[in-house]
N, C-alpha and C positions, 0 to 999 in steps of 0.2 A: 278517435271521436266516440262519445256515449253513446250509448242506445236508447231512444226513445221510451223511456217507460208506457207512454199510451200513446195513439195517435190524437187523437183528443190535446193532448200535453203539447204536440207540438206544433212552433212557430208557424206562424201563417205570412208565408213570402208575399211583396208586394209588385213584382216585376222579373219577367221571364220570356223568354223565347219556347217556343215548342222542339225545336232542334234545329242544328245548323250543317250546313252543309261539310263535306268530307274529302275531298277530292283535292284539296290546299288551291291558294290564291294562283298559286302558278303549276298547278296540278304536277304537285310533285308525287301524290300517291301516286296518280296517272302513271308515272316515267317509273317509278319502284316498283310497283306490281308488273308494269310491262318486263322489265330489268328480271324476275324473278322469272317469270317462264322463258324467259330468254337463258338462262343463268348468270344473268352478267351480278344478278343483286342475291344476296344470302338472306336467307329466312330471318335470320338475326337484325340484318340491315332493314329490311321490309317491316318488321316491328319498331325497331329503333323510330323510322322517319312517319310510323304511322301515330305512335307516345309522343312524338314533338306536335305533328297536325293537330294533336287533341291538346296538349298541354295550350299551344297557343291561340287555338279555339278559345280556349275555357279562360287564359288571360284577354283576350280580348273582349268577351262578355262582360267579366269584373270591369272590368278599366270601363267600360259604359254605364255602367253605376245595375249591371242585374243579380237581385241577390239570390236567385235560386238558376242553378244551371244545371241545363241537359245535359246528361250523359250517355252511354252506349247509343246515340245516335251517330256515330261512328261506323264505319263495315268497309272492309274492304272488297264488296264488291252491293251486297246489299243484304238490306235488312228483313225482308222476309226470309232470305236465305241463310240469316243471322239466328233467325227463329227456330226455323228449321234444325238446325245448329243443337240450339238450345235445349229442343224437345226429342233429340235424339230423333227425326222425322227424316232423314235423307234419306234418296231412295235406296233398296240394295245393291243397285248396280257397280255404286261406288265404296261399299264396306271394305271389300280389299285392298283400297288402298291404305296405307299404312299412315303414311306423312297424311298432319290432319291440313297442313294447304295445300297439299296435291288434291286430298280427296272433297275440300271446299270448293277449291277452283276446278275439279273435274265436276261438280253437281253444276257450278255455275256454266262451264264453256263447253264441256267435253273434251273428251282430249281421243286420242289415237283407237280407242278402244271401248269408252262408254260415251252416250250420247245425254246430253247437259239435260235440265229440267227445261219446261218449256218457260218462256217468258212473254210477256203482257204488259199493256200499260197500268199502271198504279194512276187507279178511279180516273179523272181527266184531266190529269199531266203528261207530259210528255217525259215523265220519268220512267222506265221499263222495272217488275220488279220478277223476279225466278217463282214461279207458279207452286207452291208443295203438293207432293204426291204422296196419297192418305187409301192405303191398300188395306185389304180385309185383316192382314197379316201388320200392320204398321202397330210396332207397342211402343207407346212415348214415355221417354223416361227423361229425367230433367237433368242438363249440364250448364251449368251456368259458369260456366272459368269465363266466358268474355264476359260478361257485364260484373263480375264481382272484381274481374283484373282494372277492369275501368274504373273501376268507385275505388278500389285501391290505391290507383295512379292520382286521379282527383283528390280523394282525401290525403295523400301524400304532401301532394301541390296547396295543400291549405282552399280548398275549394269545395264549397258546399255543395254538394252531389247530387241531383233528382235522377235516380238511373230513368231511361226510357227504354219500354218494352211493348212490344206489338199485341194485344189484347188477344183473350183466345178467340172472341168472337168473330176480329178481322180474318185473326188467322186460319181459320177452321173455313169462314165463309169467304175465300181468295184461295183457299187453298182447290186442288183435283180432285177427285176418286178415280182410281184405277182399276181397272180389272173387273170384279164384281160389287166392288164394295161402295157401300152406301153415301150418300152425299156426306162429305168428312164434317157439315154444323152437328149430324148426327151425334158427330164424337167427343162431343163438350163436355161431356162427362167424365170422360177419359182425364181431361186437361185440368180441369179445375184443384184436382189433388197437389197435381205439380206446381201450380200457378201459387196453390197457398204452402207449399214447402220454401217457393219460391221468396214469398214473403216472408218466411223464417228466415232465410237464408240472408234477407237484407235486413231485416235487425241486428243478424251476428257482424253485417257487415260494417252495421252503426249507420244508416240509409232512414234518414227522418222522411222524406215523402217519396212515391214511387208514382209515374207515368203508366200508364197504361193508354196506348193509342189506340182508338177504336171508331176510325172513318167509316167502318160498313155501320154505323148510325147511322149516316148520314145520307145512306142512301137505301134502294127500295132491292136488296141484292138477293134475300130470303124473306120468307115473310115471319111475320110474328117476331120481328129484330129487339121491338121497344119491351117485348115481355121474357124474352128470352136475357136484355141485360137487366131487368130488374132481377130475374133469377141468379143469373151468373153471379152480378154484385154484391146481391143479399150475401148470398155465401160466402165471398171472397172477404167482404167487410163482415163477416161475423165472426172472421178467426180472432181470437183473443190477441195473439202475439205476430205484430204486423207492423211495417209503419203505416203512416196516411196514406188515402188514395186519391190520385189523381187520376180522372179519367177524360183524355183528350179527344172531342170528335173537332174535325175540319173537311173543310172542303164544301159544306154545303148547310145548310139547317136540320140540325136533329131531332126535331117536330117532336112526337112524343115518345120520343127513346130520353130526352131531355128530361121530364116528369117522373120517366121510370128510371134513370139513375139517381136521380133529386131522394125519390120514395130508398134509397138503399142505403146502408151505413158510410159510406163514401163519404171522404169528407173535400173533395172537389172536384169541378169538372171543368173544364175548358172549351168555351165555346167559340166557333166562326162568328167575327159578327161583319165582317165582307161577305162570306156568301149567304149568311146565315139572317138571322131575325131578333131583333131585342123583341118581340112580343112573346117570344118560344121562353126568353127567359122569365118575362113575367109570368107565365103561363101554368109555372111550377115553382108552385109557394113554397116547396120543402126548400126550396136553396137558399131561402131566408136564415140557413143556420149553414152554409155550406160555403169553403171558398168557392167563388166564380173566377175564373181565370180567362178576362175578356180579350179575346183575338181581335183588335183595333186597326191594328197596322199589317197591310197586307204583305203577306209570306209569297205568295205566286208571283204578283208583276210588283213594275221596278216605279211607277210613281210615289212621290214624295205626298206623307201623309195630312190629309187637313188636319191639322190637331183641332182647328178649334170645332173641326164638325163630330171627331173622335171623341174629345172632351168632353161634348152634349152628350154621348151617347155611353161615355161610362157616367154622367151623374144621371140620366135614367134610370142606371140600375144599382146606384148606391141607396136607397131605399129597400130596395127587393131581394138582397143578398147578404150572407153572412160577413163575408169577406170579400174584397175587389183586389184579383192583381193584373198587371196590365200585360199585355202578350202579345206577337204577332198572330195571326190568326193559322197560321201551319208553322212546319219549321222550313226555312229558309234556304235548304239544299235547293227550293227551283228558283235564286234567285242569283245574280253574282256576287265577287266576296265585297268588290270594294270600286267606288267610282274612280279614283284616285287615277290610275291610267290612261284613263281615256281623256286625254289631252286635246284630242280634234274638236267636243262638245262646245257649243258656243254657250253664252252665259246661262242665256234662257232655256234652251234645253236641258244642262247643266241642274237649272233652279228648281226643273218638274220631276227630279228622279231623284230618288232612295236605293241603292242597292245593300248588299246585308247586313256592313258596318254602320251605314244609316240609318237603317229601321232597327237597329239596337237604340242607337242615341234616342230616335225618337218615342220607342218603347219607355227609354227611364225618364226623359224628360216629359210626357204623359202621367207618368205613376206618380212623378213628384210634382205636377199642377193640381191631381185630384186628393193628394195630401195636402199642398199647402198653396194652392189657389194659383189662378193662370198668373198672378203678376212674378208668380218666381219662376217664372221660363216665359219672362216674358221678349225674349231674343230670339227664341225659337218659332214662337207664336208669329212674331210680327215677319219672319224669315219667311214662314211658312203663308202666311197670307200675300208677299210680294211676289212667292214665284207662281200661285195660282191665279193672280191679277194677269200678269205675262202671259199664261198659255191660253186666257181669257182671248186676249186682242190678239197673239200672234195669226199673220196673214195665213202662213202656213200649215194651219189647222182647217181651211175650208177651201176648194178650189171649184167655183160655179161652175166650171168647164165639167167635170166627171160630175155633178149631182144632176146637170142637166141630161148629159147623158144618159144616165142610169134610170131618170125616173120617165125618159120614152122607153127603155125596154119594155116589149111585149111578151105575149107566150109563143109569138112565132121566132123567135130570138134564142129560145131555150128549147127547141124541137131540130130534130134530127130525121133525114128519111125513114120509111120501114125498114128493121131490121136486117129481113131476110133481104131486100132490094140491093144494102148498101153489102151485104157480103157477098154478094154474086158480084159487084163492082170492084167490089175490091180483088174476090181472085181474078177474076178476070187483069186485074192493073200488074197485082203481085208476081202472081203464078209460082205460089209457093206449095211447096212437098206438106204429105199430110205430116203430124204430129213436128209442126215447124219447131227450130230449137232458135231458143235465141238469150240472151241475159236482160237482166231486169237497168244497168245503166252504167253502173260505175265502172273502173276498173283500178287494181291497186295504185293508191296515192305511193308513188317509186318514190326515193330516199331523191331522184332527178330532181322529180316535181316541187317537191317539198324545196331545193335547196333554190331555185327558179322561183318559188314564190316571194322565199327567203332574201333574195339577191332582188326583185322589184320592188319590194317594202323599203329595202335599205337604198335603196335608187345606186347598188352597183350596176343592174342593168338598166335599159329604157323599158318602155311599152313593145317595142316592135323587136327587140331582141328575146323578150319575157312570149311572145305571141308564136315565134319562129320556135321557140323550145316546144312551146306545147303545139307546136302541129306536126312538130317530129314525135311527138307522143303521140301524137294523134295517129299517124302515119304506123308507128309501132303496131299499135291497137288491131287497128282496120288489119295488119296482116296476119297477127295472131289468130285473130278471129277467121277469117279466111282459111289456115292452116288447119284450125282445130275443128273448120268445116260445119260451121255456126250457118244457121240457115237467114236470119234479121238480126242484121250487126248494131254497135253500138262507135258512137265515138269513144266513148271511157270518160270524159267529163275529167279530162287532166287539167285544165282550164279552172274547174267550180272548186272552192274551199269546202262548199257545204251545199246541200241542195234549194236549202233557203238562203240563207246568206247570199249564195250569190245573184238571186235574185233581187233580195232588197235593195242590196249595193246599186242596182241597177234603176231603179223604181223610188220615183220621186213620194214622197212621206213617210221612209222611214230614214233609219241611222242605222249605221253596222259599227257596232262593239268593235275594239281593238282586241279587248283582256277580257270581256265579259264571258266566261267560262261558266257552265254549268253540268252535272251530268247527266248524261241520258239513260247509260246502264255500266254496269262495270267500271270500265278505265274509256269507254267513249263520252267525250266533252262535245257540247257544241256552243256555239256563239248566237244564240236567240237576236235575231234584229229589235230593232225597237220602230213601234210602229203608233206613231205622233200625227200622220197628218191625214188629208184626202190622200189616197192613191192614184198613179196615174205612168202611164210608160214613155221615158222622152223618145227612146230608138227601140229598135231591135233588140235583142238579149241574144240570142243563140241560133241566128239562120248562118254566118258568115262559118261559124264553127263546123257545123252541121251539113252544108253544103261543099266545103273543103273533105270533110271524110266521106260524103257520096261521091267526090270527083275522083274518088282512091279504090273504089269497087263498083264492078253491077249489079252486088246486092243492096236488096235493101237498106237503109239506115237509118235507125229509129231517130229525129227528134224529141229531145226529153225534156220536159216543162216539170215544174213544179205545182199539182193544183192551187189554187184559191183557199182553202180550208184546211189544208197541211202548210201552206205559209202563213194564214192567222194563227193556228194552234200553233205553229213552232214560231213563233214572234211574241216577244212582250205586246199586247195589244193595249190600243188606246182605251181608256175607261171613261171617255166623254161623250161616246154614242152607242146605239146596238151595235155589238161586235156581227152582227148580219149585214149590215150595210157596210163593214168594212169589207165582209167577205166577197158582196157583191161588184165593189169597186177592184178589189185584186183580180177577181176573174174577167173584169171589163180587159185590162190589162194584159193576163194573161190571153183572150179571146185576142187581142189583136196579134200576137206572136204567131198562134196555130195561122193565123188568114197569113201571114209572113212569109210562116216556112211551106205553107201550100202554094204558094204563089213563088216559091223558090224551085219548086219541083219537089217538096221532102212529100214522101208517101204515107208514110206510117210517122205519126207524133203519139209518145207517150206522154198525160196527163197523169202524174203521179198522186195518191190522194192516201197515204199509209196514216193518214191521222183522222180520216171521215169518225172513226169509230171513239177517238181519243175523245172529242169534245163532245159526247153524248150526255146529255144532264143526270145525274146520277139519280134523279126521281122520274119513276113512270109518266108522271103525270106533265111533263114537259119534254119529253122526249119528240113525242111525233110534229113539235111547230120546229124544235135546232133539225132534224130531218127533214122539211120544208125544207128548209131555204138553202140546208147545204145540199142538197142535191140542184136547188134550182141553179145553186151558184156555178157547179162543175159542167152542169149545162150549157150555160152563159157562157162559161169558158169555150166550151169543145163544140159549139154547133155555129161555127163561123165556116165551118169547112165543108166539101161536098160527098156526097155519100162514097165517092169513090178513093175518097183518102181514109184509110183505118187511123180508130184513134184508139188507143190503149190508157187502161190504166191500171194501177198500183198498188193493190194493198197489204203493211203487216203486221205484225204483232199485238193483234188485238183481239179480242173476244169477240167474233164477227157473227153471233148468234143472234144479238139484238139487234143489228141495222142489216140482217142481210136483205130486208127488202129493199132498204136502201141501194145498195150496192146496186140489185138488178136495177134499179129506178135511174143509175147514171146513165146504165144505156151505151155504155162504152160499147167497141166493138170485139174489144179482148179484152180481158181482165186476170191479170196476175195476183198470186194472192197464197200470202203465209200457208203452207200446209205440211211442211216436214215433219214438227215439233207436233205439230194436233193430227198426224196420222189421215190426212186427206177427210177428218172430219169435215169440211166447211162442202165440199163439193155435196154434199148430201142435203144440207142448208139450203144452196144453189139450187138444185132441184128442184125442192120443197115447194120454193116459191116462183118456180117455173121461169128459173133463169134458161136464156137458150141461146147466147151469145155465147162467142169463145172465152176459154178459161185458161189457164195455164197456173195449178197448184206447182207451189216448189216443192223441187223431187227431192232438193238436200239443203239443209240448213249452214249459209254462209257464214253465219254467228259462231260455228265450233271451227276449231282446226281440223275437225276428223275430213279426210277424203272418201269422198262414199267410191268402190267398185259401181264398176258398169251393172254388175245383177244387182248390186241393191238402190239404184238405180230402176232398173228392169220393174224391181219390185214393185218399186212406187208407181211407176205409169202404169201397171197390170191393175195396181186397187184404184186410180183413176179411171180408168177405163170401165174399169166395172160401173162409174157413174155416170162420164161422160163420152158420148160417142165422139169415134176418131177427130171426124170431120170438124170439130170442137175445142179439142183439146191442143193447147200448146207446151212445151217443153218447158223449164228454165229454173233456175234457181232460186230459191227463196226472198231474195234481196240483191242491194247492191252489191258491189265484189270489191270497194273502197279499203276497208280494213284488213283486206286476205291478203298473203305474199302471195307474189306472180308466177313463183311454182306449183304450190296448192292450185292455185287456180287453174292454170294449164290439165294440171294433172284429175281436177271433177271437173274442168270442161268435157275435155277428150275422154272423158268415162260417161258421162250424159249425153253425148252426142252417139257416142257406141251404142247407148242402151237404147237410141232414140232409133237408130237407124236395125237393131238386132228386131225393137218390136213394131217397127214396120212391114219387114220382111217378115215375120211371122205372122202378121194380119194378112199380108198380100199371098 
């Protein structure tokens, strides 16, 4: 392929995606990369099936009519940690290792010996991305073998190439400082030299436009963002020898980082116009000579697009810009690959939803109405306005029953006794040991479970043979636990596919995906519900489970729900009302489950809520009304009960510096909460804002394979302690235990419980 003599010279694409998902339709990276730490897959093989993912990625784009396609959006595990990569930024922990996917997948997982970078959600998706660590000592030097081997494989395959690459700005402001050193936006300086060898590097590679994603525009993450990319771009766009730039913000409105990339030599920018604003595009008269690449068709959730309200809204801005190409508005890794499986869908529901291979179709048949006028897609048009008639009049979108409900709830509804009241009630019920140990829910999903769920889908077994399996798991669990002398046991949740799923399964107004796979981090998928109607609960969910494994011990057993606002954020959510009042109708729902299991005898129920932090709006200036209401909502949930039932809850991998008021504001009676990976930072937060409920930071990270010893262990309760007094603090692990083998597990139980019981006796 030529190289571009100027970027100026070249072609101006009219239809694109921003990137697509990686993990294959039937997540065969998934099973390959598992395969490789396993050894059962050769490093050769692992490439082989990750060059076919992409080759038919990038065939399936073409074949939907897009003439510019994403590349290195690709990773096997993920794409800041891709960067990282790139910019020679890993941390040192892992230089020694030699093989470069032992020492990728050691920065990602950890392994026996070094402990993984920390990981967080990517802005508010429920996608997870590895956090980079930016030391006084970190010297970034530029490797770029994956994204040039990618544009190699593409231009090979006859496929015109946009590599995509994560901007330094993202990068730098998502990235850590460690140690002493300086907040890493400081090191922007550092990066830019690389970033313009970078762009030598893809003219040699014959690369006519280049991606640069840069979502921290879009939010309020550092300050001075909008003047800091007009500088970075100027420079970037002043190199002589370059191709075009493209510069991607999503997720939200780029306000005036939009006008400061417009003012820079760039010759395009891609905009949100789902979360974002067509006035932001008017707003900045420079892009009257610049492509705009309008984000139309929604990349996050799964409804099927109005074209013809789309259509209004790119001939707005065919006056206003240089060039129009049509886009989804992210790239499409948070959505699934293909409706095609899900066979259960009745028509109507069927007719409201887009998954990835649809919002391609309706990307190019977009591009080519604003070319050559709605009557030449006019099949799509007239498609797309019959299934929005449909979800108009379906019954199942409104159910008077919960709205009447909801709109008597009061503030006495969302209120709980006095704190210190309801913990005297509770030891007194409990009478448990100080520094209680206990686990956060799950327990390993066994090769049993698996083949038992296996064997009920394909109806070899019944219901009541599939229910006798799992209460002999169940039965396992309880004694495990008892053995390894756990102080508040857990069922294990042998029963649940997912923590949400199995609740919407349960829960009238949603639908549960057959195939609908997405990923969350690495090689974990999960199956996002979809959530179309009013909420509302026909039975029970989880007392008959719960009460079977306290009839197995006289210890405690936690009941475990799923919050209200960690089943909206992991749900495809409906886009026809506030997602608040969806929130509030879930936790009507979940509020009668707690009244259930209280009235069952269960003592302690865990409200789990690892997503409070996810859906935080990425602008200051909207944060504190989604704060409002999710906390009113976890409320709602949890204050059905009496002050003598403890109620817990859950949080992890998040950035939990912004909503720690929050957090104190649910008012749980214990609260569990990510702190391995951030070094028991959060309990300090806790403090700050004069939390004085129980806590329970995790002492070890369930996300690595590493087994912590009983002293490091030790360790961790020692640097808690220092924050939280005894009487306060509870034991457990960072997360659920779902994805761990059952040896590991046995093996950092019985070293947590050692460590738990050595600095007991040392306090006493």
């Amino acid at each position: 392929m030529s190289s571009p003599t100027s970027p100026a010279a070249v072609r101006r694409f009219t239809t694109t995606v921003l990137g697509t998902a990686r993990i294959g339709p039937h997540r065969e990276l998934k099973r390959a990369i598992e395969g490789y730490w396993a050894g059962r897959v050769s490093a050769a093989d692992l490439d082989s099936t990750a060059a076919d993912l992409r080759r038919r990625s990038w065939e399936e784009l073409v074949t939907a009519g897009i003439d510019s396609i994403p590349v290195n959006t690709f990773s096997f595990y993920d794409q800041m940690l891709d960067t990282a990569v790139m910019l020679d930024a890993l941390p040192p922990r892992v230089s020694g290792i030699s093989d470069p996917f032992d020492r990728y997948f050691a920065a990602a997982r950890g392994n026996a010996d070094v402990t993984p970078l920390e990981m967080t959600k990517w802005f508010d998706t429920n996608y997870h991305y590895l956090v980079p660590e930016i030391s006084a000592d970190t010297t970034f030097t530029l490797r770029p073998d994956k994204v040039l081997s990618e544009i190699a494989q593409a231009h090979g395959a006859g496929v015109t190439a946009r590599p995509v690459v994560i901007g330094p700005i993202t990068f730098l402001a998502l990235a850590k400082a460690v140690g002493d050193a300086p907040v890493p936006i400081t090191r922007i300086d550092d990066l830019i030299p690389l970033y313009t060898d970078l762009l030598d590097r893809l003219v040699d590679a014959g690369v006519e436009w280049v991606q640069f994603d840069e979502p921290a525009l879009v939010t309020d993450v550092a300050d001075g963002l909008p003047e800091l990319a007009h500088s970075v771009y100027s420079r970037l766009s002043g190199v002589s020898r370059r191709p075009a730039i493209l510069v991607a913000t999503y997720f939200g409105d780029a306000g005036p980082a939009l006008g400061a990339l417009a003012r820079t030599g760039i010759e395009g920018v891609a905009v949100d116009l789902i979360e974002g604003r067509v006035e932001s595009v008017a707003a900045a008269p420079e892009l009257s000579s610049k492509l705009v690449v309008a984000g139309v068709v929604d990349g996050r959730n799964v409804w099927r697009t109005d074209l013809d309200r789309a259509l209004g809204t790119l001939g707005t801005l065919l006056g206003s810009v240089g060039d129009l190409a049509v886009s989804t508005s992210c790239s499409t890794l948070h959505v699934p690959y293909s409706l095609a499986p899900e066979t259960a869908l009745d028509d109507n529901l069927r007719g409201w939803l887009a998954f990835a291979s649809d919002k391609f179709v309706e990307v190019a048949a977009l591009s080519r109405a604003v070319r050559h006028g709605r009557e030449s897609e006019a099949d799509a048009f007239e498609a797309s306005r019959a299934a929005l008639a449909t979800r108009e009049t379906d019954p199942r979108l409104r159910d008077n029953a919960v709205r009447t409900r909801l709109a008597a709830i009061t503030d006495a509804d969302v209120t709980r006794g006095d704190a210190s009241a309801r913990s005297s009630a509770q030891a007194v019920r409990l009478g448990l040991p100080p520094l209680p140990t206990t686990t956060i829910g799950s327990y390993p999903q066994t090769t049993t479970i698996r083949k038992a769920r296996a064997a009920l889908r394909s109806k070899a077994i019944d219901r009541a043979e599939y229910e006798r399996r799992m209460r002999d798991e169940i039965s396992t669990v309880i004694a495990l636990q008892e053995k390894i002398g756990l102080d508040v046991l857990v069922h294990g949740e042998p029963e649940r596919n997912d923590m949400v799923q199995y609740f919407a399964e349960q829960l009238d107004g949603f639908f549960a995906t057959a195939h609908g796979w997405v990923q969350s981090y690495g090689t974990r998928c999960v199956r996002p519900p979809i959530l179309f109607g009013d909420v509302s609960r026909p039975a029970a969910m989880t007392v008959d489970w719960i009460t079977y494994a306290q009839s197995l011990t006289a210890k405690p057993v936690k009941g475990m729900l799923t919050g209200p606002v960690t089943i909206l954020a992991w749900s495809f959510v409906r886009n026809d009302q506030p997602v608040s009042e969806s929130a509030f109708q879930i936790a009507l729902a979940i509020r009668d489950e707690t009244v259930d299991l209280e009235k069952a005898g269960v003592g302690i129920i865990q409200v789990d809520e690892p997503a409070l932090r996810e859906l935080l709006p990425l602008r200051d200036a909207a944060k504190p009304a989604y704060l409002e209401w999710a906390v009113r909502a976890f409320r709602l949930a949890t204050s059905g009960v009496s002050d003598s039932t403890q109620v817990h809850t859950h949080l992890c991998y998040s950035e939990f510096g912004e909503v720690i008021g929050a957090i104190a504001a649910l008012d749980a009676d214990v609260t569990s909460i990510e702190a391995a990976r951030s070094h028991m930072e959060v309990l300090d937060d806790l403090n700050a804002v004069g939390f004085a409920n129980g806590v329970g930071p995790g002492v070890y990270d369930i996300h690595s394979p590493r087994v912590p010893d009983a002293a490091e262990v030790e360790k961790s309760l020692s640097a808690a302690l220092d924050a939280v007094d005894m009487q306060r603090l509870w034991v457990n692990p960072d997360c659920g235990l779902k994805t761990r083998g059952t040896d590991e597990v046995i093996e950092s139980l019985t070293n947590m419980v050692a460590a738990a019981k050595a600095v007991r006796a040392s306090i006493a």
